[in-house]
Structures are given as structure tokens and as C-alpha cells.
MIVEX-484066 format. One record per residue: y, x negated, z negated of N, C-alpha, C in turn; residue in one letter. Coordinates in steps of 0.05 Angstrom, whole numbers, plus 32768, in hexadecimal, padded with zeros to 4 digits. Example, Ala and Ser with C-alpha at 12.3 -4.5 7.8 and 13.67 -1.06 7.14 Angstrom:
// residues 2
7F8E7EF87F647FA67F0A7F647FBE7EF87F64A7FD37EFF7F727FEB7EEF7F7180017EFE7F63S
//
This chain:
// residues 339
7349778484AC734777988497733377AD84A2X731D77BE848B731777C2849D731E77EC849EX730D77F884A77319780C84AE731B7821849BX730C7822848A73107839846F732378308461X73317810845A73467810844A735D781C845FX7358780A8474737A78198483737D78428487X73637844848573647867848A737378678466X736378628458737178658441738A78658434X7395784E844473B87849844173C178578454X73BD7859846773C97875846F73CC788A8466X73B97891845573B578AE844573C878B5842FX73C27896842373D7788B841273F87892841AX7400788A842A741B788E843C742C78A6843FX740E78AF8448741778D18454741778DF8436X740678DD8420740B78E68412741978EA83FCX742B78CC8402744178C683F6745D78D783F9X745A78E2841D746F78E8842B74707901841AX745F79088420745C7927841A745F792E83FDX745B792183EE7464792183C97487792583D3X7487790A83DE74A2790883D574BD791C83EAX74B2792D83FC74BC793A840B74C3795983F6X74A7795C83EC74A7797983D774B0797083C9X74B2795983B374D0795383A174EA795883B0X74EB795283C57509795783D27513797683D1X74FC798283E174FA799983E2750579AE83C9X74F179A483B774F579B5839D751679AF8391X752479998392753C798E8389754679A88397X754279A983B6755679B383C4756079D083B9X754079DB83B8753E79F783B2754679F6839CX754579E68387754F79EC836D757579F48374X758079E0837975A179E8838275A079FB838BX758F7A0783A575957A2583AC75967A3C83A5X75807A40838B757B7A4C8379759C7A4B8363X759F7A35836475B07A35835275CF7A418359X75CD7A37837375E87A3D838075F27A5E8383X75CF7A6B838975D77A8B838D75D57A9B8376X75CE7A89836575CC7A97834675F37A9A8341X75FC7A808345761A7A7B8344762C7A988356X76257A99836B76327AA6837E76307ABD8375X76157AC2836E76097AE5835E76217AEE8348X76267AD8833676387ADE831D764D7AE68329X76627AD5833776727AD68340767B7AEB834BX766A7AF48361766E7B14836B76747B2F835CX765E7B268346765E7B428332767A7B398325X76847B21831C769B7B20830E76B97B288320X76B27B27833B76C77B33835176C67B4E8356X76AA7B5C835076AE7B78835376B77B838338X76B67B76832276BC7B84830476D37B818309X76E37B6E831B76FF7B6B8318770C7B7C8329X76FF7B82834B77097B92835477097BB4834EX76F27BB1833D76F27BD2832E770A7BD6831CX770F7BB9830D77257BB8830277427BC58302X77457BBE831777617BBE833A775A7BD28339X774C7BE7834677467BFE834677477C0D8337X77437C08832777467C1A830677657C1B82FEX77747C0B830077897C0782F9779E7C0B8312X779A7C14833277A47C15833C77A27C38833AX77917C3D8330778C7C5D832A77A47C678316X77A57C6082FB77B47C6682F377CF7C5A82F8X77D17C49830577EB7C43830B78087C5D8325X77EA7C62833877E97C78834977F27C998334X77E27C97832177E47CB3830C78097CB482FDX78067C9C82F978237C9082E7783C7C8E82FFX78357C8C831878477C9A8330784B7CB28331X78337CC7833578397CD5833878437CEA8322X783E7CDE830F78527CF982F3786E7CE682EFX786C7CC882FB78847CC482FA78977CDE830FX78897CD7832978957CEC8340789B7D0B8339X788F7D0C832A78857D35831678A67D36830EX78A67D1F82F478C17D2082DE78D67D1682EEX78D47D0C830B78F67D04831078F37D1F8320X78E27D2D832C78EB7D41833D78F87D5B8328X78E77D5C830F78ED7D6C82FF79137D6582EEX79157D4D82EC792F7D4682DE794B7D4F82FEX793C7D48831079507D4A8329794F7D748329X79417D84832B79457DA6832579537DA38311X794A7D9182F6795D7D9F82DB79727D9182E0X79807D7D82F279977D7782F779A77D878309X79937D93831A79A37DA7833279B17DC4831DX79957DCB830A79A17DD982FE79BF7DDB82E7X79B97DC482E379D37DC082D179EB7DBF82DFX79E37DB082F77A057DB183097A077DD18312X79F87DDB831679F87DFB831F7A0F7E118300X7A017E0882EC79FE7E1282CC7A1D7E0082C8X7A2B7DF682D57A417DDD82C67A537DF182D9X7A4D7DF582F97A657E0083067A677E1D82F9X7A4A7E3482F67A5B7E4582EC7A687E4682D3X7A687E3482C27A777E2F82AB7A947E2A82B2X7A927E1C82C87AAE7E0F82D47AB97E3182DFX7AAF7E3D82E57AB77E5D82F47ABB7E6282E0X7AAE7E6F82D07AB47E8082B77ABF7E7C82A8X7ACD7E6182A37AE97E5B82987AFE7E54829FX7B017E5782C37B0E7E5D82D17B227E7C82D0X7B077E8782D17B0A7EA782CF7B1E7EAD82B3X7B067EA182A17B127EAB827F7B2F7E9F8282X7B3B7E8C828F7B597E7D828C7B6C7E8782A1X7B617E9482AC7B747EAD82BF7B767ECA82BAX7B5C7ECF82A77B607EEB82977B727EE2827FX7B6E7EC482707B817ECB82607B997EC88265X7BA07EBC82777BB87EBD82887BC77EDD8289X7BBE7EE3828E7BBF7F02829E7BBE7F0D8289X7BAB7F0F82747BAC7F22825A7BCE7F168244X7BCD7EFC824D7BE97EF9823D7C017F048245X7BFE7F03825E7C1A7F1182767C207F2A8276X7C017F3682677BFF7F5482617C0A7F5D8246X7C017F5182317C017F50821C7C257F498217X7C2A7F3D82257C507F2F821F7C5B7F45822AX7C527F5882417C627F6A824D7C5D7F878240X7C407F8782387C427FA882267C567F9B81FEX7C517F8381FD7C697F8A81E07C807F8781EEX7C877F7682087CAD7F88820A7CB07F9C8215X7CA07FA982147C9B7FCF821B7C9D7FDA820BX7C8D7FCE81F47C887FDD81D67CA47FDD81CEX7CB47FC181C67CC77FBF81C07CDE7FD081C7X7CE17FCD81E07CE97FE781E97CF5800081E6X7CDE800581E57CD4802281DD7CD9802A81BAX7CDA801281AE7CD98019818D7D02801A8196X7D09800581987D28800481A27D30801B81AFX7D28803781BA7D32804881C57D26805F81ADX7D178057819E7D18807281807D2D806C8168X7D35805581707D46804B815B7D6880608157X7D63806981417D7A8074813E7D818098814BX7D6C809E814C7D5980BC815D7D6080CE8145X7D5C80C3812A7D4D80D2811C7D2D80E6810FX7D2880E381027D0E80E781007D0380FF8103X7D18811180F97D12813281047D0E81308124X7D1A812181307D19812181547D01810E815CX7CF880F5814C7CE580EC81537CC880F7814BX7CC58109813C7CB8811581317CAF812D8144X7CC9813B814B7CBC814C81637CB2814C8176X7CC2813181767CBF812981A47C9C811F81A5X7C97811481877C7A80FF818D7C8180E58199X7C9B80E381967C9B80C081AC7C8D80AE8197X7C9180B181827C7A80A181717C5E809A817AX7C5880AA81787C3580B381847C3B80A2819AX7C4980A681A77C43809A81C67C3D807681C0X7C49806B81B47C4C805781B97C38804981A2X7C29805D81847C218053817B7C048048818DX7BF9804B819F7BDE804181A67BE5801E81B3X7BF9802381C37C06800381CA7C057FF281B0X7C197FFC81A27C187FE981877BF87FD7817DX7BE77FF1817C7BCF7FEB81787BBB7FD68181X7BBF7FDA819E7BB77FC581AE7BBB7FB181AFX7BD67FAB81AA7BDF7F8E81A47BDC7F818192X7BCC7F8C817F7BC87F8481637BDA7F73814FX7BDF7F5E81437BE67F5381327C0A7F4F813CX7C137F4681637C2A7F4B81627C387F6A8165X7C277F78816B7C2B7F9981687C347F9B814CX7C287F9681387C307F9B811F7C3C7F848111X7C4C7F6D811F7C637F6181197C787F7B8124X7C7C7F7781357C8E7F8A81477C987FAD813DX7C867FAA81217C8C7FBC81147C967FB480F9X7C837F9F80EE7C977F9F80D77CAA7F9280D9X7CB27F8480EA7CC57F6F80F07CE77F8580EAX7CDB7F9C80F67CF17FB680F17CF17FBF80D3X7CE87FB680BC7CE17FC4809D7CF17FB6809AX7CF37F9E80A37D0E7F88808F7D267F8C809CX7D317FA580B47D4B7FA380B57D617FAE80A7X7D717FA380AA7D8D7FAB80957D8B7FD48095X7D807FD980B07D8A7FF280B47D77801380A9X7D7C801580977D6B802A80867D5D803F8096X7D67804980AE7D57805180C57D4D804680D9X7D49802F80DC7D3B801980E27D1B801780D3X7D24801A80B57D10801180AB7CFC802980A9X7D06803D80A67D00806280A57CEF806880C1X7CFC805580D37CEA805880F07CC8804980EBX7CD0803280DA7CBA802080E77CA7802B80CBX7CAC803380AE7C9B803F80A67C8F805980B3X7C9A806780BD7C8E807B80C97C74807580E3X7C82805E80F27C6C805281027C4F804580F5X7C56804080E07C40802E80D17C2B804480C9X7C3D805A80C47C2C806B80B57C14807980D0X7C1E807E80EC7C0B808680FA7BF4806B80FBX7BFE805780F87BEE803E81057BD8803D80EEX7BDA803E80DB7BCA803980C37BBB802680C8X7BC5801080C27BBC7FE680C57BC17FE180AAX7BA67FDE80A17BA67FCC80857BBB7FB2807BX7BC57FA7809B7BCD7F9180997BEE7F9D8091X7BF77FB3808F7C0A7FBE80897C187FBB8074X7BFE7FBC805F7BFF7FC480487C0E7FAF803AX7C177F9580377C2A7F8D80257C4B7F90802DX7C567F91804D7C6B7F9980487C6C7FB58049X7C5A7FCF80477C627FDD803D7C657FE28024X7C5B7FD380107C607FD17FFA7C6E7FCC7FF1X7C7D7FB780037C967FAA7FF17CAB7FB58001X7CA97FC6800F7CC97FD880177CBD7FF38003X7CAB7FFF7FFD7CA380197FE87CAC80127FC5X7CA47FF87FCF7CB57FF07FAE7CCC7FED7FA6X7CE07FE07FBE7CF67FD37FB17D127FE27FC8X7D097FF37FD87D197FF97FEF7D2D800F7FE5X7D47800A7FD87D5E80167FCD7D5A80367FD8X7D51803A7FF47D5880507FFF7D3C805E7FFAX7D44807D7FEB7D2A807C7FDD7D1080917FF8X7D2480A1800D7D0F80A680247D0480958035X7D06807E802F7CFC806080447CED80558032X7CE7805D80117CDC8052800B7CBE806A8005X7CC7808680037CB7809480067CA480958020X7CB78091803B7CA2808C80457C8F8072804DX7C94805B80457C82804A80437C6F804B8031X7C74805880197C598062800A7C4980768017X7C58808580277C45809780357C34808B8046X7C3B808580537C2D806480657C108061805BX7C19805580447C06804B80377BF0805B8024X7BF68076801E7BE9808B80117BD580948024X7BE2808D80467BCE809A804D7BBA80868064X7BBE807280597BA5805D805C7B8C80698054X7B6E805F80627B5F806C80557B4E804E8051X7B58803580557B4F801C80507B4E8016802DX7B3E800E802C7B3D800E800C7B507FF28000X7B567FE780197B687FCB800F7B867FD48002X7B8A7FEC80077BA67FFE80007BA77FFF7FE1X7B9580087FD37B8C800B7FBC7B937FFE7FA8X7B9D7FE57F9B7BAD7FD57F8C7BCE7FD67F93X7BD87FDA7FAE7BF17FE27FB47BF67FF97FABX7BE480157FB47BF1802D7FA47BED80297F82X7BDB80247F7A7BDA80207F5E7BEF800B7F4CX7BFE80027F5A7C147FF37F547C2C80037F58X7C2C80107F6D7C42801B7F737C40803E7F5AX7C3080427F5E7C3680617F4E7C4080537F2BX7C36803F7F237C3780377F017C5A802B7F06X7C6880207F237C7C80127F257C8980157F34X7C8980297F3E7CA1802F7F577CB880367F45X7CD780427F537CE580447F477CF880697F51X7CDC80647F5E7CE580867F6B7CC680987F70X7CD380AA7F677CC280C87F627CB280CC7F79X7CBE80CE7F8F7CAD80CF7FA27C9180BC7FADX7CA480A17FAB7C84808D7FAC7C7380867F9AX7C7780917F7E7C6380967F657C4980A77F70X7C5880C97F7C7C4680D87F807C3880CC7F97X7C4580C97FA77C3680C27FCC7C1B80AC7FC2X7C2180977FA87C1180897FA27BF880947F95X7C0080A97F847BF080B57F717BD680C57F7CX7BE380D87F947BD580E07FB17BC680CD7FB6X7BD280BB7FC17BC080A57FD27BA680997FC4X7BB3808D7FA47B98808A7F907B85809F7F92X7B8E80B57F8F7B6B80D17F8E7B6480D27FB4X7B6E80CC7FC67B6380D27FE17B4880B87FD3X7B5280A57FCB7B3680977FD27B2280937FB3X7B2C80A27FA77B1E80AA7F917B2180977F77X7B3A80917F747B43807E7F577B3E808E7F4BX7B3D808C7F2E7B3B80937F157B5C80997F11X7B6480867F147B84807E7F0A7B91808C7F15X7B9380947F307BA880AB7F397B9480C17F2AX7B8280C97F2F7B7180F17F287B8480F57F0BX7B8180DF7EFB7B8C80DD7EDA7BAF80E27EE4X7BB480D37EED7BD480D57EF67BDD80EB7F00X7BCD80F57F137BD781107F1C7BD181287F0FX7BB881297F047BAF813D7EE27BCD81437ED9X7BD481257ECF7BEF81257EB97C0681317EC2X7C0B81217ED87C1C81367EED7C1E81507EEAX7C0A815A7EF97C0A81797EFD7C0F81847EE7X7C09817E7ECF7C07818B7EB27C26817E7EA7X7C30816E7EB07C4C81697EAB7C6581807EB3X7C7281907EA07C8481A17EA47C9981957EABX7C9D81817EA27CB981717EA87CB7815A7EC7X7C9F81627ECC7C9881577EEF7CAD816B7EFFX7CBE815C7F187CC7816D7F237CB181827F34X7CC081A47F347CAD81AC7F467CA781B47F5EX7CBA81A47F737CAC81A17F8F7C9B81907F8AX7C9F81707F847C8681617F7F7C78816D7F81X7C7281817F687C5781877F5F7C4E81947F7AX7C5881AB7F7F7C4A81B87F967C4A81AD7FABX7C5B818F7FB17C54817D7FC97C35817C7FC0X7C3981687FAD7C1E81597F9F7BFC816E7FA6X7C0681897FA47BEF819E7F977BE981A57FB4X7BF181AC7FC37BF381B17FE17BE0819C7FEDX7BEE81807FE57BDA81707FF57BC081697FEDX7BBD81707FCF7BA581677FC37B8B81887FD5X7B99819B7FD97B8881A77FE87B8681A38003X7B88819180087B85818A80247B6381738022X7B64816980047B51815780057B2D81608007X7B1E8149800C7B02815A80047AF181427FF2X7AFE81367FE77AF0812B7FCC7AE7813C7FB6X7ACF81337FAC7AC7814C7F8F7AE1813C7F7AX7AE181227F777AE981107F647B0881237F60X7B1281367F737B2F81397F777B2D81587F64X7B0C81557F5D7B0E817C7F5D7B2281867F39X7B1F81767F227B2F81827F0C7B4E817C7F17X7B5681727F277B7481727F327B7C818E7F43X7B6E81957F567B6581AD7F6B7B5C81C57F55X7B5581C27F447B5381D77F2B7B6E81DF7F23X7B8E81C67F207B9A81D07F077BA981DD7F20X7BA881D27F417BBE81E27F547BAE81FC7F53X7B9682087F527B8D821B7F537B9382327F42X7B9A822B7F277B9A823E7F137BBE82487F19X7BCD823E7F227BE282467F287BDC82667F43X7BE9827B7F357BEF82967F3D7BFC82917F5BX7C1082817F647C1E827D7F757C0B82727F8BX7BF482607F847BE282537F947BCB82757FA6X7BC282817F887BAD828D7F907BB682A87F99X7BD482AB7F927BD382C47FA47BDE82C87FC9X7BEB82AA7FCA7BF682A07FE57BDA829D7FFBX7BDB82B4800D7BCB82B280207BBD8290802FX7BD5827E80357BD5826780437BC482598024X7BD0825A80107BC8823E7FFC7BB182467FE7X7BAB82637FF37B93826A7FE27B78825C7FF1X7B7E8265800C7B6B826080217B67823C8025X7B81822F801A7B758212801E7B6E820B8008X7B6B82237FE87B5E82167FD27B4082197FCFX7B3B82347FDC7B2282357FE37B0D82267FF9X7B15821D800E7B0C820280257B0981F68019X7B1881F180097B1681CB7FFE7B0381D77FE2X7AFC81E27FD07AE181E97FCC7ACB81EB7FD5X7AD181F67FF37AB481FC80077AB581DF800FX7AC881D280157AB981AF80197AAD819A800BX7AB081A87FEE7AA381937FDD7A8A81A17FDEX7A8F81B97FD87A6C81C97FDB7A5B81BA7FC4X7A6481BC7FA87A4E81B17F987A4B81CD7F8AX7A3A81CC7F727A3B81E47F5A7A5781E57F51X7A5D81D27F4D7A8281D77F3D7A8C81E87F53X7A8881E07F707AA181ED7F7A7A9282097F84X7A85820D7F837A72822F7F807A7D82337F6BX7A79822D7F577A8482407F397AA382417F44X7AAD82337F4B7AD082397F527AD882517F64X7AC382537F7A7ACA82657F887AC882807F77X7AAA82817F6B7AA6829A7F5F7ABC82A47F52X7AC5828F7F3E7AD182957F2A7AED82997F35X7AF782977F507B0B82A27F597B0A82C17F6DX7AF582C37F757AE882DF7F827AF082ED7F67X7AEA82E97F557AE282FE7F407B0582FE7F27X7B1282EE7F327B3382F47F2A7B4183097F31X7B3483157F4E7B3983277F5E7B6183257F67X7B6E830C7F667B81830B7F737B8882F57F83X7B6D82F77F997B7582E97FAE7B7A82FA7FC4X7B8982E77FD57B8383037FF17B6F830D7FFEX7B6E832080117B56833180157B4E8318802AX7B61830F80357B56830180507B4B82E48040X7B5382D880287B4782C380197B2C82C9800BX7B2782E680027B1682F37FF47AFC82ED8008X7B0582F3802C7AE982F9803B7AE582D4803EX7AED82CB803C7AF082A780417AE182A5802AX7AE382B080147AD382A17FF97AB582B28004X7AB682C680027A9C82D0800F7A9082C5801AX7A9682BA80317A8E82B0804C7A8482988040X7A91828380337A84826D802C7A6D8277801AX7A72827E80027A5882807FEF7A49828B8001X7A47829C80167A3482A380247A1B82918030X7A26827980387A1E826C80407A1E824C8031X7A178251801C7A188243800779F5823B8001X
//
């Protein structure tokens, strides 16, 4: 053969190698390319995931710690409540040994009271009247409230007419609304007619307006003279119509007995209602009133306390009768003076 073909197949050969080496080549690099393209994804899909984890271990961390916030906060409002439970537990400790103690008190001042009402019993009233043992014991009564004033009327219903004479007289310093129906019903129906006078007195001199249907019952229905008037009184202290009219009639009644009346007229100057003043007119026009030093002087006060024009014109118009006393005369002065 000769020498340019074999150079030629050689060339041939080698250039065969070499094609087919850069095909290899390129295959190879192609997978490599491919492989780190692969690996590239992958990574970014492991970091989106571990940002993930991270993101979520964040708030998981946040959701600890306000968990940790609210149990430390429920564990104070628990300390406090057990704190807030024992002094409740003290302070009704306390309150169940005071009322202990207030009952032990309370049981020992009414068998004191009791007592004490049991040693006026049967005194008489002229003697209990002087001594004041009444007074003494009315403020106990008071205190005890509702069995204080069993402990009294419980005495209105005894058989013993000075019994009952005692315990109206007690009622009458105590003046308790809550009085007011058994004194009514011993003023109404009580045979003995000074036990029943004085339970209307009792009650006349209530200044509770709950009294007010009892005396107005009692003056139209009593069955004695005395607790008519005591009622009739009691209606004008708080300004009825129905007693001022009742006692009008009264006073102008000739065939009224006449202490009544001057009981009746006596006390109506003791009052300082205007509503009382044409009643305080008819005790006024009486000679006996305006020339008596003592009853002139309390007809004229009780004008200076209403202090309206009516009771100015009353005074004048008794200055100018010229038969009051000299020492009532400077008293009328003295007021219009200062009028």
C-alpha cells in the first residue's frame, strides 16, 4: 500500500476517535448539567422548607410564651382568691362570734328588762311617775327592738288592770308605730276606762302618721270620753281636718264636760300648727284663759310660733283688750317687736 493512503487511514482513525470521544463528552456534560440543575431545585425547596420550621417555630415560641404570661397570671388570680376566700372565711368567723355574743347580749338585757318591768308592777303610777324608773328602762326596751316591744305588749293583755295601766304608760314614752294596733284595741274595748285613756294617750302622742286611721276611729267610736278627746287632740297634732272640726264642736259644746274642755284647750296651746289656729281662737276668747298669767302667756307663744298675719292680728287684737297681764302684755310686745 502505498504511503498517502495509509497516512490517510490513519487520519481517518484518529479522526474518528476524536468525533466520537466529544460525543461522549458532550452526553457526559449534558447529565452534569442536568444533575446540578436537579440539586439547585432541591436546595431552594429545603431552604423554603427550613424557613418554613423557622417561621413556625417562631410563633410556636410566641404561643409559649403568652401561654407562660396567662398561667402565671391565672396562678396570682388564684393566690388571690385563696387570700380573698380566707378572709371571707375570718370575717364570718368574726360575724358568727359577734352574733354569738350579740345574742347572749341581747337574751341577757330582755331578762333585765323583764325584770325591771316586774319590779314596777304594782308601784303605782303616781310612784312610777315620780321615781322616773320608767325612763330608765325605756332606752333598753328600744334597743331590743321588736322583742323589747313584745315584752311590753305581751303586758296589755294581762288580766291585771294595773298591769295594763303600766305597759300603756311605757308605750307611750317609747312611741313605736309598731304599737299602734294593740293600743288600739285595749283604747277601744278595755272596760277600765283609765287604761283605756291611757293607751289613747299613747297613741295621741305619736307623731308617726301611721297613728292616724286608729285615732280617727277611735274619737267617732270609743266608748269613753276621755279617749274620744285624747283622739280628737291627736287628729289636730298632725293636722286632720276631722279632729280641728271635732274639736271646733267640742269646745262650742255646752253640754261637753268642763275639765275636758280645759284639758282639751290647755293642750291645744301647747301646739304650733297654723291648721290648729280657729280652735286656739275659741280657748282664747275665754276671760279665764286671758286673764290667767300662766295660760295667757301660753296663748300668746303659740301665736308667736305660727308667726303668720292671722296670728299678728291675734296678738294685736289681744294687746288692745287691755286684760291681759302686765307680764303677758310685755311678751305680746316683745314678739310683735320682732315680727
Amino acid at each position: 500500500m502505498n504511503r498517502p493512503v495509509i497516512i490517510l487511514s490513519i487520519l481517518v482513525v484518529v479522526l474518528g476517535a476524536v468525533v466520537l470521544r466529544l460525543t461522549l463528552f458532550e452526553s457526559v456534560a449534558d447529565e452534569s448539567l442536568e444533575s446540578a440543575s436537579q440539586v439547585g431545585d432541591g436546595a431552594r425547596e429545603a431552604r423554603r422548607e427550613l424557613e418554613a420550621l423557622k417561621s413556625r417555630m417562631g410563633r410556636l415560641e410566641q404561643e409559649r410564651d403568652l401561654a407562660r404570661k396567662d398561667l402565671q397570671a391565672e396562678r396570682r388570680r388564684a393566690a388571690e382568691l385563696d387570700r380573698a376566700l380566707q378572709k371571707a372565711r375570718q370575717a364570718l368567723a368574726a360575724s358568727k362570734a359577734s352574733l354569738a355574743d350579740d345574742a347572749k347580749g341581747r337574751t341577757e338585757r330582755l331578762a333585765k328588762v323583764k325584770s325591771s318591768i316586774d319590779a314596777l308592777r304594782g308601784k303605782g303610777m303616781e310612784t312610777l311617775v315620780r321615781s322616773g324608773a320608767i325612763g330608765s328602762i325605756v332606752g333598753d326596751l328600744k334597743a331590743l327592738g321588736p322583742e323589747g316591744l313584745k315584752a311590753v305588749t305581751d303586758l296589755l293583755e294581762s288580766e291585771d288592770s294595773d298591769d295594763r295601766l303600766l305597759a300603756a304608760t311605757i308605750l307611750m314614752s317609747m312611741d313605736d308605730p309598731a304599737a299602734v294596733e294593740p293600743l288600739e284595741k285595749v283604747a277601744m274595748s278595755d272596760d277600765n276606762e283609765l287604761v283605756a285613756a291611757m293607751a289613747s294617750q299613747a297613741l295621741m302622742r305619736m307623731d308617726n302618721k301611721t297613728v292616724v286611721p286608729a285615732l280617727a276611729k277611735l274619737m267617732t267610736s270609743s266608748k269613753h270620753d276621755g279617749v274620744r278627746v285624747n283622739a280628737m287632740y291627736g287628729l289636730v297634732r298632725h293636722d286632720d281636718p276631722r279632729g280641728i272640726n271635732a274639736t271646733i264642736d267640742f269646745l262650742n259644746d255646752e253640754n261637753a264636760p268642763a275639765a275636758m274642755k280645759r284639758a282639751l284647750g290647755q293642750g291645744l296651746l301647747l301646739l304650733s300648727n297654723a291648721s290648729a289656729l280657729p280652735a286656739v281662737d275659741l280657748v282664747g276668747e275665754r276671760s279665764s284663759v286671758r286673764t290667767n298669767p300662766q295660760l295667757s302667756r301660753m296663748l300668746v307663744d303659740y301665736y308667736g310660733r305660727v308667726h303668720n298675719n292671722a296670728a299678728r292680728d291675734r296678738l294685736q287684737s289681744l294687746l288692745a283688750s287691755g286684760d291681759l297681764p302686765s307680764s303677758t302684755q310685755d311678751r305680746v310686745n316683745q314678739l310683735l317687736s320682732g315680727w
